[in-house]
Structure formats: C-alpha cells, structure tokens
N, C-alpha and C positions, 0 to 999 in steps of 0.2 A: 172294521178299521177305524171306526167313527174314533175309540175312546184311544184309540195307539195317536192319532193325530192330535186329539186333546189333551192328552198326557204328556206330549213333547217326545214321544220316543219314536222319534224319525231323525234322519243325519239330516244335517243342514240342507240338503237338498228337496227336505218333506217330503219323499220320497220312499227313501229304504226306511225299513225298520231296523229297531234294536232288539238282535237277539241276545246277544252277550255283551256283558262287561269286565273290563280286565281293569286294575286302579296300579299304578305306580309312583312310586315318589321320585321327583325329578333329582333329587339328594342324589338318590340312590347311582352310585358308580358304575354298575352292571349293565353297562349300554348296550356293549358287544352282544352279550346271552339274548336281552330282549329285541335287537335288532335281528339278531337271525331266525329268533322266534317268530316275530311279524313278519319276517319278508317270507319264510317258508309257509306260515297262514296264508298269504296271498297266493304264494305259489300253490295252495290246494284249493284255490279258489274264495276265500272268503275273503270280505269287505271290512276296511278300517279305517276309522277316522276317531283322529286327536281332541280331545279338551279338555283345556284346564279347569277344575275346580272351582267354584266360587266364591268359598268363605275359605277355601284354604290355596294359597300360592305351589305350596309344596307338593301335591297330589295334582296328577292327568290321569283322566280317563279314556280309555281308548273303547269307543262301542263298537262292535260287531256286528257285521250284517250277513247273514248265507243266501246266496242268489238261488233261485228257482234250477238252476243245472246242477249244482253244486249239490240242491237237497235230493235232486233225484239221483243221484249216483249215489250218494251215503245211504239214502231210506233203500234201496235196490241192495247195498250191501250190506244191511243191517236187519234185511228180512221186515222191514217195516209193515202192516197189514195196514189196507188205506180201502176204507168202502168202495164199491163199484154195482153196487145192487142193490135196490129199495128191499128190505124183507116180509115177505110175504107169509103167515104164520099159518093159516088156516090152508090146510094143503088136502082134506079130505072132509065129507059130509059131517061125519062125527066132530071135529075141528070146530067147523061153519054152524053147527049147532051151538054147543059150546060156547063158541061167542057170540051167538045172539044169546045166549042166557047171561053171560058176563051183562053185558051189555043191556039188558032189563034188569039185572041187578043193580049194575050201577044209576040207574033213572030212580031206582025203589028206592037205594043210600043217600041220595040230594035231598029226600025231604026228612031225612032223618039227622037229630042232631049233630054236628064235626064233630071229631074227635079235637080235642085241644090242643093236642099233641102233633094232629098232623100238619106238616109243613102246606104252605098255600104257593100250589106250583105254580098258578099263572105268572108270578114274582119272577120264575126262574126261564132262564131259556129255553126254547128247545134243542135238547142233545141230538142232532141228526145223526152223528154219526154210530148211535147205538140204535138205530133203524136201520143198518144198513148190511149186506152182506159185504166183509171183508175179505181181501187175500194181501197175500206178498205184493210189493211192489215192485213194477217189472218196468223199465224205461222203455224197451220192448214191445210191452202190451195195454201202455201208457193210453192207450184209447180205453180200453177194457174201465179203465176209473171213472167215477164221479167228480171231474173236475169244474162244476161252476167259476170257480176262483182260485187264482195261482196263488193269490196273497193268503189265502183262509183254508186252501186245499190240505197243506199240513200245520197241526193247532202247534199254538207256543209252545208246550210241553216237548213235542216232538221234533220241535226248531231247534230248543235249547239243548234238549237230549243231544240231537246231532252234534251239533256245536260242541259240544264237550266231548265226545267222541274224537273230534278233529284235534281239542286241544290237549287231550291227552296223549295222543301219540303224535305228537309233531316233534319235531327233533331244534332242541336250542344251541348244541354244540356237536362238533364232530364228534362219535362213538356210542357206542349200540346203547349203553344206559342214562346217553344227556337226552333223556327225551321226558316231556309231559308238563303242565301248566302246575302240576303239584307238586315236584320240584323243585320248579322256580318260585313259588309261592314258598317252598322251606329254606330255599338259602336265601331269600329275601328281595331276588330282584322284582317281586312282584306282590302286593298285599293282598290283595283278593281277587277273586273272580265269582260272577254269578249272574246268572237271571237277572231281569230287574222286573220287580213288581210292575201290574197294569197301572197304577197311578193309583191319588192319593183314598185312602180306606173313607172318609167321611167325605161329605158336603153339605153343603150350604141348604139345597134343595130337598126337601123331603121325599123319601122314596117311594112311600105309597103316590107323588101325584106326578114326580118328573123323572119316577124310574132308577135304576142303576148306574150307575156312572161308568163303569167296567166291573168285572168278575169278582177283583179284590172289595169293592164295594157291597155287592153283592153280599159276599161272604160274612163280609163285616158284620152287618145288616139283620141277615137271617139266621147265621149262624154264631158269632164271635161274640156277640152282646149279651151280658151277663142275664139279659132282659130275654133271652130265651133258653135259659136252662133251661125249661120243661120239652122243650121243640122236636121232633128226631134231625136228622143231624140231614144235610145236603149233598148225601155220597158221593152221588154222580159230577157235580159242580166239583168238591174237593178233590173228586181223582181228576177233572179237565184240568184245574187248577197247578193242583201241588204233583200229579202223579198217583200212580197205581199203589206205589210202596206209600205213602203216606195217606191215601184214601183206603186202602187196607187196614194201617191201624185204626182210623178213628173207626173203620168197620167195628172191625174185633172188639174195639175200645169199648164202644156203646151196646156190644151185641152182650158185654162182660155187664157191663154196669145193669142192661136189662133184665138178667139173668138173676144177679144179686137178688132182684126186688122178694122171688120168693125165698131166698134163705136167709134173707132180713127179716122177715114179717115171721117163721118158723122159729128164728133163732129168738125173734123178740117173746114170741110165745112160752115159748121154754124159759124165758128170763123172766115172764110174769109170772108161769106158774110157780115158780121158786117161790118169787116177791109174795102171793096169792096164800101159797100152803105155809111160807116161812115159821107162822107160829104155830101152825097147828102139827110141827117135824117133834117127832118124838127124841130125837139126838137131840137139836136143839133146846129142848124144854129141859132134857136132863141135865144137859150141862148149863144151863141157866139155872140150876135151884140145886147145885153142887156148890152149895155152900159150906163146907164142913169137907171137905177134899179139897189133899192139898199137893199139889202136883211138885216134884222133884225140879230143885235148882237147873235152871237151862244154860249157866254159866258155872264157874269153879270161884270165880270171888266175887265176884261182886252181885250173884245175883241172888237171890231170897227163896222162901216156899211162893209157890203162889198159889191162891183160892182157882180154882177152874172153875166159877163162875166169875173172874175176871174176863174170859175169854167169848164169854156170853156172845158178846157182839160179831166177834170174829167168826164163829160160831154159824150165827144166823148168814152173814155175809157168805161163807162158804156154802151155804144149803142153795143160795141162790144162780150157783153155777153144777153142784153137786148134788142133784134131784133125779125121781125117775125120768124124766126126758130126756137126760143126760145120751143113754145110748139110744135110744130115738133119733135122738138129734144127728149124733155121730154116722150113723147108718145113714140118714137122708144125704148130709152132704157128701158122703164118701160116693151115694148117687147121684146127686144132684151135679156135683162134678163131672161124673161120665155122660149126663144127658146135654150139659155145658159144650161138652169137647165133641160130644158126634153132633150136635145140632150147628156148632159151626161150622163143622167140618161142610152141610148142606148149604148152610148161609153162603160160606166162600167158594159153593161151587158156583152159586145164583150169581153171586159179583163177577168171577171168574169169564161164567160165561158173558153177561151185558157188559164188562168190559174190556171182551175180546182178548182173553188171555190163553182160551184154549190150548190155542197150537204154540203158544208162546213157550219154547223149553228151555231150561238152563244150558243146551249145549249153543244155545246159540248165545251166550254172553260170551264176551271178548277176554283175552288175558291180562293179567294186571300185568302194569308196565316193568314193576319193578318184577314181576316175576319172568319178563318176555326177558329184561338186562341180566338177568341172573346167569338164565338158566339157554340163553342161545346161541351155544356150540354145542350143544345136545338136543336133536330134535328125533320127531317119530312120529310116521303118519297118524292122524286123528282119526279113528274106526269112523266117525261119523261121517267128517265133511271129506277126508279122505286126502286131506291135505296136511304136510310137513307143518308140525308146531313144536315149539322148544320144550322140553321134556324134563321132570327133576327123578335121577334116578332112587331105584327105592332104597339103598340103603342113606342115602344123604338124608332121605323122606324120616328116616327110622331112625338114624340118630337126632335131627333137628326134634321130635316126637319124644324123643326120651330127655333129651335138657329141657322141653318145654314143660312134660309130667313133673321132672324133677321138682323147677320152680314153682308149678304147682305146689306139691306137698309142701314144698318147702315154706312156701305162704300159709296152705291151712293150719299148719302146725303152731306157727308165729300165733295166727289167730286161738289154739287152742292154749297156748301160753299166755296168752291177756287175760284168758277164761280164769287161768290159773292163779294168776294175778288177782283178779277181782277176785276169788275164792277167799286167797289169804286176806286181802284186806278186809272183808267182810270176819273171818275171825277172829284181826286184832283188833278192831274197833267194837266187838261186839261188844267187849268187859267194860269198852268207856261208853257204851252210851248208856249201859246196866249201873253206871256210877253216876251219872250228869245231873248237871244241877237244876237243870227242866224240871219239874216233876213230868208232866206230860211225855216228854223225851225218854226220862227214867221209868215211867209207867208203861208205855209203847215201843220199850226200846230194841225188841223184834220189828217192830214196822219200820223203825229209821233205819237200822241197819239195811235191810232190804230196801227201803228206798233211795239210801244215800248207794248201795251198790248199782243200783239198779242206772241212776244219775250217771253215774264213773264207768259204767260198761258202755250206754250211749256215747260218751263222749269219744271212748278209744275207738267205739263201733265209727263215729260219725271219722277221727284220724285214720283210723287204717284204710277204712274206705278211699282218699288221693293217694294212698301208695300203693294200693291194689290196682289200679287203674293204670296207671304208667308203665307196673309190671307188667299185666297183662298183656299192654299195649306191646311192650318191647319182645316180650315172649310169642307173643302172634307175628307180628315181622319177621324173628329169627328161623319159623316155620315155612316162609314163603308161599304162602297159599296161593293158587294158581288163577280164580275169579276173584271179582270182587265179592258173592254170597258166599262162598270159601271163608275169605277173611271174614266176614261179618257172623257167623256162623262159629269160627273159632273162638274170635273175642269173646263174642255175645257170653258162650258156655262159660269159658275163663271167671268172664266177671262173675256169673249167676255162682257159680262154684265158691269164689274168693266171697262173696256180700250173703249168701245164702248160709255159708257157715258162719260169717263174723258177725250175722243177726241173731241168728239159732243155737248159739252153742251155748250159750247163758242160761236160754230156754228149757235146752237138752239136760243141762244139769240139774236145773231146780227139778225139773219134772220125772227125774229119773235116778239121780244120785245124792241132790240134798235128804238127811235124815235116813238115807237108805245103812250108814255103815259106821253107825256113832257109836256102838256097845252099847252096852245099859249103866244105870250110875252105879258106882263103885268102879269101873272097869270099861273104861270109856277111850276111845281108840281118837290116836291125837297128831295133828301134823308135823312132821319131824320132832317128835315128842315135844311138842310144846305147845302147839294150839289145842285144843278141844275142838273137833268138830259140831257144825253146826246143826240143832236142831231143828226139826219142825216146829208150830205153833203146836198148841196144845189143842187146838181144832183139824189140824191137819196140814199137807204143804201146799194143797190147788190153791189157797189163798195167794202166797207167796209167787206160782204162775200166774194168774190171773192177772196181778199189780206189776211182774215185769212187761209181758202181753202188750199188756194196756196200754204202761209206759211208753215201752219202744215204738208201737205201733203210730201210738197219735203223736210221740214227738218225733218223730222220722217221716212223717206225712206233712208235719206244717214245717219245717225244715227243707223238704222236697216242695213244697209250693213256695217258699221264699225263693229259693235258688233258680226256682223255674220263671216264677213272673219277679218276683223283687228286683232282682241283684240286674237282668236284664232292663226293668225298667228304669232304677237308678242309675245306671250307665246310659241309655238312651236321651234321661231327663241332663244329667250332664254334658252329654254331645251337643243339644241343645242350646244348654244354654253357652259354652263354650263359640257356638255358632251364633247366638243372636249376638255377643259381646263383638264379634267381630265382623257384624255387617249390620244393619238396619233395614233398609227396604227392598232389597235385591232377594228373589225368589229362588228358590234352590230349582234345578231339575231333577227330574223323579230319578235319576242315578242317582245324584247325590246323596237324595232324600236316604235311597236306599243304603249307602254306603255308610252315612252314620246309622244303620240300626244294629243290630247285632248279629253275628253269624249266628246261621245250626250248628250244633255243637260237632264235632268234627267225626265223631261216633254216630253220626246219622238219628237213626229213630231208636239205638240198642239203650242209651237210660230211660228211655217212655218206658219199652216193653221190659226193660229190669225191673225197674219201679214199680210196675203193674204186675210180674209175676212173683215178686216177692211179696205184694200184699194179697195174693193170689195162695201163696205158702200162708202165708197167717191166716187168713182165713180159714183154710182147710184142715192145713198139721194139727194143731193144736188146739179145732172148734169144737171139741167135747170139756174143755178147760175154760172156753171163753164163748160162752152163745153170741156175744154181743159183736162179735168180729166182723160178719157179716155184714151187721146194720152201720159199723164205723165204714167202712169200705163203699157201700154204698154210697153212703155224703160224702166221702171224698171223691169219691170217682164221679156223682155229680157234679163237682168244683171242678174236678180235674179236665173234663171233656170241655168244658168251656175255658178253662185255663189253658190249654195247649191250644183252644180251637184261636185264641186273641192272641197266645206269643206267635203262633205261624203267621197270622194276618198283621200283627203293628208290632209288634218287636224284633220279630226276625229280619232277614233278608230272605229273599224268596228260594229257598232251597231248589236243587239241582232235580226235576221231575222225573223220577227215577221209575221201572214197572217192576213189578213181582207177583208172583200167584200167590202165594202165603204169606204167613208171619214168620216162616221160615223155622232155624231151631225153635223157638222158642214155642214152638206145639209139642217136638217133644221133650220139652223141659218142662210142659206142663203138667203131661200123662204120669213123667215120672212122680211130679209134685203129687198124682191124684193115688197112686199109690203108695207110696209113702205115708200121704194122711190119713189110708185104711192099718198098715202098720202103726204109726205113732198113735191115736188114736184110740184104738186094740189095749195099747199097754200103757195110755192117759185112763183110760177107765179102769182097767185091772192095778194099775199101783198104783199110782197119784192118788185116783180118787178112793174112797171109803164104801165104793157098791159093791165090789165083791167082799169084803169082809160083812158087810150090812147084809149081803146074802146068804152069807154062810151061818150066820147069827141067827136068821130068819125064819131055814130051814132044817138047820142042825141043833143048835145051841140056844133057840129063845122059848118064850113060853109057848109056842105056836109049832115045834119040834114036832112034836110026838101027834097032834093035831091034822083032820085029813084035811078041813077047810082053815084055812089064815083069818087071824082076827084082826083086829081093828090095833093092837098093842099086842105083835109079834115084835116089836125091837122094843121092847120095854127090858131095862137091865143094861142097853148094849154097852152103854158107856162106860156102866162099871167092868162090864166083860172085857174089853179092848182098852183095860188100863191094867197094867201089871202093879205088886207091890214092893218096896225096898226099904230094907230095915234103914232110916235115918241112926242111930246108933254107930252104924258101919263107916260111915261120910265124917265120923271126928270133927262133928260143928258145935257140940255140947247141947244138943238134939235127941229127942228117943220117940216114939211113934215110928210110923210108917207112911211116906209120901208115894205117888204114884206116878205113872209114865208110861206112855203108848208103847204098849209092844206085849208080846205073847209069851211071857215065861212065869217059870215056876214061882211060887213065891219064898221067902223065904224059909219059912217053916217046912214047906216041900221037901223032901226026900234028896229031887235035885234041886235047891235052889238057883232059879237065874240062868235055868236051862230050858228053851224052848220045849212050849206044851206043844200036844197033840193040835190040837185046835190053828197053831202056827201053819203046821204041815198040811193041813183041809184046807187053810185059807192059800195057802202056794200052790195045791195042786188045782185050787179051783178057779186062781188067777192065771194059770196054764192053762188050761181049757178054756177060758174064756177068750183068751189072744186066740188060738187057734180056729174055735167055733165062732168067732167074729170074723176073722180074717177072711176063712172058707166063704164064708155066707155072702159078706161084703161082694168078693173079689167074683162070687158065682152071678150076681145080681149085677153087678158092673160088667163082665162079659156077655151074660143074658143080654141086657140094654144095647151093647155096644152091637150086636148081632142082630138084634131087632130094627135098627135106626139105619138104613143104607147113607154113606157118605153124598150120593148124590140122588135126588129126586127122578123117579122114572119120569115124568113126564118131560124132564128138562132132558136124560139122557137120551130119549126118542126126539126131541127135539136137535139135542146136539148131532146126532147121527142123523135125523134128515138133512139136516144146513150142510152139514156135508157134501151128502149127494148132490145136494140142490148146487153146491157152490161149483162141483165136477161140472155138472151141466148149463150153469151158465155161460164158464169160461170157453165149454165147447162153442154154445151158443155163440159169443160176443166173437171167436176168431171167427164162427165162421159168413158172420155179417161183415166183419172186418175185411175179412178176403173176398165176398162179393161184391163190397164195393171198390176194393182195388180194381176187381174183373171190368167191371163197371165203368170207372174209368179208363181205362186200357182198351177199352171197346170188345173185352173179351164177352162171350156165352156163360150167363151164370146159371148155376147149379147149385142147390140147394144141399148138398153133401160136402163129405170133403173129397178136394181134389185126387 
C-alpha cells in the first residue's frame, strides 16, 4: 500500500483507495442520467467521492472505492479463483530427486556466464500468488483462503475488473436497455472511465539503489526503455499489471518475433547465395552479352526495339530472389510455420497454467448489455449454469448473418474494383512515361510505371483501410453477439478479411495475372479495345512482386509505428502543454495525470494482433518471391515490442485488466494463413518464377537432355530457347528483321506460325505437377510435425491433473479443521472424520 499512499490514490480520508475513475463535464446537461447512475452504484455498494479538476474548471472526477463486502459478493459471483494453499510440487521420490538435480544444476549455472538476454529477477517482486493453490471464491469458506491482508487480498487488476462489472450493468434510467457506463460514455454524459495507473512511470531516484516506485515504474524501467530491446520481456509483472488478455499478447508477441530469428538468418542465406552465384547464373550472363537481340516493342507507340542486354541488370536483381533455394526456402517456412503454431500452442499452455487460467472457461463470461436489452423477452435455460438467460432465436441469428456476409462481399469487391483501377492506370500512363522527357524515366520507364502504381495502390490501401473499419464495426453490432469474445472474434475476422484482401489483391495480380494474357505481337489482347495489356519485364515478373512486396510492407510498417507511438505522442505533448499554459506550479493528481493521456483504442488489442498477422501473411504467402520478408519482420517486430511495451506504460491510460486463455481467433486465422502460403507459394514457384521452365530446359530440351550425368552448362542456350520470334515486317513500323518475346510459339516460317509449341505444353504440365507434388509433400510434413509436437507438455499435464486431486483434498482437509474447531468451541467431542 506503501506506493497507493505515495501516489495520492486514496479519498481524502487516506484511507480508501482508488479503484475507478469516471470524468464528466460539469457543462454537461445530463444530471438526471448520472445522478441515478451514482446513487444506484451506491446502492450496490460502492464508494464515491467528488473532485474537481485542476488545470481544467470544466471536468470532475468522481473516484471509486469497492469495500472489502462489496468485493466478496462479486469475486463469489464471478467465480473469482483466489489462493488458499502454499503449492507443493514435489509429491513423490522421483519429484524430490529431480529437484535436487535442478537444484545442483542451477549452483553449476551461477558460475557460468548470464545470458544477456535474461531478465535480473531480484528487480522484480515476488508473485506469491503463482505459488499458491487456487479455487473459487466462496464467502462461505472464506476461512479456507490465504488472507494476510483485506487491502492486498485481491490485486488491482481484480479490483478494477469487478468495478467494471458493476458498472456495466448498473441501470441509469428506467428500462431494461438504459443500463451500462458505455452508454452513458456514447451519448455523452460521461467522458471516460478507467483504472488509474500506480503513479508516475519515472523518478528522480535511481532504481538500481532506491528501488521501484510502484509496478508502473517497474515496467517502465525493465521493460518499456528503448534501452532494453534485447531483454526478454516481464510476463508475469505485465499479466499482474495490465491483465491476462494483454500479457497474452506480448506472450505470443515475443514468442513470434523469437521464432523469426531462424527464418531471417535462412531467408538471409538464400538472399546471399543469390548475391554469391549472381555472376557465375548462366541466364544472367546470356542475357548480359545479348547484345545483337532485339526484343519486340512492350508498348504500340511510343516505345522502341530494345537490346536485352539492356535488362542486364534486372536480370541479375531477379536471380537474386529466383535461385535454387528458392524451393528450399518455400518448404522450410511452409514448416517452420507449423513448428511456430504447435510450439505455441505448448508455450500458452505454460502461461495458461502459472496464471491460473485452467478452469477459467468462456461459459463463465457474462452477457453483453446490449445484447441482455435486445434480446429479454426471450429467454431459455443455460444447459450450463442452468439458469433462465435471454435467448436470440435462430432465424433472427440467420438473417442478421446474411446482411452481415452480404456487406462483406460487398466491401471485397469495392476492394477488387481499386485493384481494377490501379490496373488501368498503370496502362494508360505506361505510353507516357515510354515518351518522358527524363531520359532515365524514359529508359526505366517499366520500373516507374510499377512504381508510381505501386505508390497509388498504398495510398487507396492506407483510405479504404478507415472505411473498412466503421463498416465492420457497424456490421458486428447488427449481428448482436452475445459475449464480449463473441464480438471480439466477429470484428477481429471482419477486419482481417476487409485489410487482408485490400493488401493482397495488388500482389495476387502481379504474381498470377500480369503478363499471363497479353497475346503475342501482331495480336495482342487489349482493355476494352483500347489499352494493351501489360507486359512482363524482359527478365521476368518476380521482379515486379518483389518491388510491390517490399514497397507495401515497409511503408505500412513505418505508417503503423507512426500512428501507434507518433500521433499518440503528439497529442499527449499538446495536452501538456495546453496544461502548463494554464497553471504553473500546482501539481496534477495521478487521475488527472492519467486523464490527459490517451485511451486504448476502443478495439482493444484487435489492431496489435491485425498488424501482426498480416505481416504474418507477408511473410509466409509470398516468401519464395521475397527471402528478405522474414528479416524485415523481424526489425520491426523488435521496435514493435518495445513500442507497444512504452504506449501501454506512458501514453496510454491504463487499460481495463481484462483475462483470456488465448489469442482467440486470431490462432485460427493464422493456421488458415499457414496454408494458404503452402498453396500460393506452390504456384509462386511454378508461374512467377522461371524454375520450372529452367527445369524442363535442363532435362528435356538443353545440351545435358540426352545426358545420364548433368554438366556444369545444362541451361546453356536457355534464353534463346524461351524467347520466341516475330517477323517485324508484320508490326507496319518500316522495320524488317525479326524481334523476339517470352513465350513458347512457333515462329514464323513454322508450318503454324504463332502457335504454341510442344515444349509450351511439357512446361504446363510440368508446372501442374509441381503445385501438386509440392502441396502433398508440404501439407504431409506439416501434419507429420503437427502430430508429433503434443499441445501441452506431459509433465505439465501430470502436473495439472495432480493439483487437482491435490486441491479435492485440501478443501476436504481445511472444512474439516474448520468444523473442529467450531466443535471446539461449542465444547463439542472432536473427531477427526466427517460428521
């Protein structure tokens, strides 16, 4: 209680503490609403006292206190689990061995050097109550607990939690839907509500010699300072702190970014040996000393022959993502994904159990308000608790479900229609920048195109992205989801569906339909007869992925870290100074303090986990097109974890301590992500890239054919092989020769001219069997793994099922000392049994 008294967060009596804050503006008309709000708070027990504001006249804050009665009747009805039993781990010989070996091991690790990385516990408290065996809390069996202290018996997290419980369903006007503190926070007689942080994040005192000031200090400290990237992160401290739900994700968060390390260091490998073999690629030397070829106009006016050893460069740049480790690569992370997702699945059962979430289940969350106002003149026993609750029948279910899909579609489509948009623009600016007065521009004027599209697809991406969100938002309310993991869950999908395609669909195209349906020249297939479709580079289109990839990824990453620490911090710095202008030397109270910072965003933790599984998709879908994906991911998600860990500690307001077992959907949005990227993947190697034609070349069609062992110069030829020819003559440009252009047909002089060869049809059927015998293989080797890897560790699940029993027998235990010393007193005959 030392740092609650130092922080000022007691009522004027120094006495109670402050578990809640409610802020209103005295402006505000709406006296009626919040006067029956408060006096029915009172009426369920809780504590309130008035004050005004400091640097502002217009704002009172009203703090909240719940008495020691008040919290046992809610933790009793909320299933609360509260220790009552030191735990005792070693319960048999084999056990007590065991840890005397722990226990010489760790003497043996003191004189061996730290690891750098590991955190320095003595800094941090000790968490008693993850030493302790828990149960329900019963007011009833209220001796049964470990109570040293009524003030410290239940933590802030569990204070607050109640408290919001209470103000959730408190009723501010007469009828069944005037009820809840987030109501009154939307039609405005109230501005905010929340926690208030332990007091202020820094001091004066240095912490290695006067210690932690409270938790939030702490945190600051060991975790939040940019001066401990390298550190692992303070699990336990940030679940006492923020909550289960938000000590879950930085789990996951860090368990993701650990994970990375090896498909960065693989993916960088693969990106050297490109870099390593670049000159000694037998494609690229050909087409560097194709100087006398001359490759077929890639525009109708304005654009010329050109030498293909212009493309020299381009050339070498695509060998460096389109090399043998290409499917190497694609295969490891299509597993390294599956060993990602069952190894967490182990991780979260570890957390799971030390913080006591076991017996925690979703049926024991309460129903959303708005969905109790909806829906109660229709109720129906709960198979569970067995008690009457308000019921949505299923066809209202079913139609709400079909206008929601509706708006769906209706959104991706919009989004496939921008796709469409950037398409055409991209082929009517191509003839102008084949005309510009740059020469540069006019020599490259394939890469501006693709870059100026690539700019103009970000931008619609980064707008449709706020209209996506209000949608969804309003399409998940229409559905009336009946929890709050319901709604969270709903949304969450929504968004991932709406930003997941308005990121990918750009990608989907280059990688799968540019250059795919251009005709050949003379007979070239055209957008509403008028544009010319666009071609590939004359090295190939992985180029073209690569540079959107790139693009989107790292300007959507420092975009997403502006919005996360900037725009908060800018606001913050404003509120500030706004405040020092209108007071001088008057001290704020840490309410206040907390009032000017900024909310959490009212979507909880769903843009962290958005943001994270969409570069989750980039990394994966498309990591045989871009090795480096991996390694960008990584450095952001280092910034990242320390960037989220300083907006929860000094930017925020202290969010609502909320518990959960998982990450909820968003594990299976991940699994679908990890297939998917064995699909896309599959058919980024077989069309994008140039390995299966380079293999068919290799073993069909090059000097090394006919050949039992392969030589050193089996794709020697290949470039002239996979360039077709076309009589210039035919094009009426005042031209005669013959220019050339990727693709597999006859030549002129042929029998059929301009009609796909044989060789066409080997390289199709041998890029069908490649998607296939990849997929198989992939998809056997990621269920082999997932069947090998158990979700939870045996020795934890022998462990879970003793605490069990163990816990049966203590509560027996504790009634039945409980009852002889009742006997006891009574001057009854005690007995060692039950009565």
């Amino acid at each position: 209680m030392n740092y609650i008294a130092s922080s000022g967060l007691l009522f004027k009596d120094g006495k109670k503490r402050i578990d809640y804050i409610l802020v209103y503006r005295k402006s505000n008309i709406q006296y009626d609403r919040r006067n029956t709000f408060e006096k029915n708070l009172r009426a369920e027990g809780l504590m309130l006292e008035k004050e005004p504001a400091v640097a502002n006249t217009d704002i009172m804050f009203i703090k909240i206190h719940i008495p020691w009665d008040t919290l046992c009747k809610y933790a009793e009805r909320l299933n609360i689990r509260m220790p009552f039993r030191k735990k005792c781990y070693f319960t048999d010989r084999r056990s007590k061995s065991m840890g005397r070996m722990k226990k010489n091991l760790k003497k043996i690790m003191k004189w061996m050097p730290q690891n750098p990385m590991a955190l320095d516990k003595s800094a941090f408290p000790d968490l008693e109550e993850l030493e302790c065996y828990t149960g329900p809390f019963s007011r009833a069996r209220i001796h049964h607990f470990i109570i040293n202290n009524k003030d410290t018996f239940f933590s802030n997290a569990t204070r607050s939690r109640i408290v919001y419980h209470m103000l959730q369903r408190t009723k501010y006007e007469n009828g069944i839907s005037k009820v809840g503190i987030c109501k009154l926070i939307n039609n405005g007689a109230y501005e905010a509500a929340f926690p208030p942080h332990e007091g202020a994040y820094k001091s004066r005192q240095p912490i290695k010699t006067h210690g932690p000031q409270n938790n939030r200090h702490l945190l600051y400290e060991r975790w939040a300072r940019w001066g401990m990237w390298y550190k692992h992160q303070p699990l336990d401290l940030i679940r006492r702190y923020f909550g289960e739900k938000i000590g879950l994700y930085f789990a996951w968060l860090g368990w993701y970014t650990g994970m990375l390390i090896p498909a960065a260091i693989v993916g960088l490998c693969v990106f050297f040996y490109g870099l390593f073999t670049m000159n000694g690629s037998q494609v690229s030397q050909e087409i560097c000393a194709a100087a006398e070829v001359f490759m077929c106009p890639l525009c109708d006016k304005n654009c010329s022959l050109q030498r293909l050893n212009d493309s020299c460069i381009y050339a070498k740049v695509t060998y460096l993502f389109d090399n043998g480790g290409t499917v190497f690569f694609a295969i490891f992370m299509a597993i390294w994904a599956t060993v990602f997702l069952e190894f967490w699945k182990r991780r979260r059962s570890i957390l799971t159990y030390a913080w006591d979430l076991i017996e925690w289940e979703e049926e024991e969350e309460t129903l959303r308000p708005q969905f109790e106002a909806k829906y109660y003149t229709m109720e129906r026993v709960n198979p569970i608790t067995g008690k009457p609750e308000p019921h949505q029948p299923f066809s209202d279910k079913i139609t709400r479900l079909l206008v929601s899909v509706s708006g769906i579609f209706f959104m991706i489509s919009l989004v496939i229609t921008a796709v469409f948009a950037v398409v055409v623009y991209r082929l009517v600016v191509m003839e102008q920048f084949a005309s510009f007065k740059w020469s540069f521009i006019k020599q490259h004027w394939q890469f501006a195109t693709s870059a100026a599209g690539v700019c103009i697809n970000f931008v619609i991406i980064m707008m449709l992205n706020v209209a996506y969100e209000k949608i969804a938002y309003l399409l998940t309310n229409l559905e009336y989801p009946r929890t709050e993991s319901e709604w969270e869950n709903s949304f969450a999908l929504k968004m991932f569906l709406f930003q997941f395609v308005n990121l990918n669909s750009s990608i989907f195209y280059i990688a799968f339909f540019l250059g795919r349906f251009v005709g050949h020249p003379g007979n070239y297939n055209k957008l509403f007869n008028r544009w010319r479709l666009e071609e590939c580079h004359p090295s190939g289109c992985l180029i073209d992925l690569c540079l959107q990839m790139g693009v989107i990824m790292f300007l959507k990453q420092i975009w997403n870290n502006f919005m996360e620490l900037g725009y908060p911090l800018i606001q913050n710095w404003w509120s500030r100074h706004k405040i020092k202008r209108g007071i001088h030397d008057a001290s704020l109270p840490q309410w206040e303090n907390d009032w000017n910072l900024q909310p959490m965003n009212i979507h909880g933790l769903m843009d962290e986990y958005l943001e994270m599984v969409l570069q989750f998709g980039f990394t994966t879908i498309f990591v045989a097109a871009f090795p480096l994906a991996p390694l960008l991911a990584l450095l952001n998600n280092i910034i990242e974890i320390r960037l989220d860990a300083y907006k929860f500690v000094t930017q925020w307001r202290r969010p609502l301590p909320a518990r959960a077992t998982d990450i909820g959907i968003w594990y299976g949005i991940l699994e679908g992500i990890g297939i998917l990227a064995v699909i896309t993947n599959a058919f980024v190697i077989a069309i994008t890239s140039d390995y299966i034609p380079r293999l068919v070349y290799e073993y069909k069609y090059g000097p090394c054919a006919d050949q039992l062992e392969n030589g050193d110069n089996c794709l020697k030829g290949y470039v002239n092989n996979s360039l077709s020819f076309f009589d210039l003559s035919e094009l009426g440009i005042g031209k005669s020769g013959y220019c050339r252009y990727r693709d597999y047909r006859g030549p002129p002089w042929s029998s059929k001219p301009y009609e796909f060869t044989l060789q066409y049809w080997h390289i199709l059927a041998a890029r069908l069997a490649f998607i296939i015998v990849f997929e198989h293989l992939v998809f056997g080797i990621k269920s082999f793994i997932a069947f090998l890897i158990p979700d939870v560790p045996q020795d934890l699940y022998d462990r879970i099922r003793r605490e069990k029993y163990l816990v049966q027998e203590m509560m027996y235990e504790a009634e039945l000392e409980h009852l002889q010393q009742q006997r006891k007193k009574c001057g009854q005959p005690v007995h060692h049994e039950w009565p």
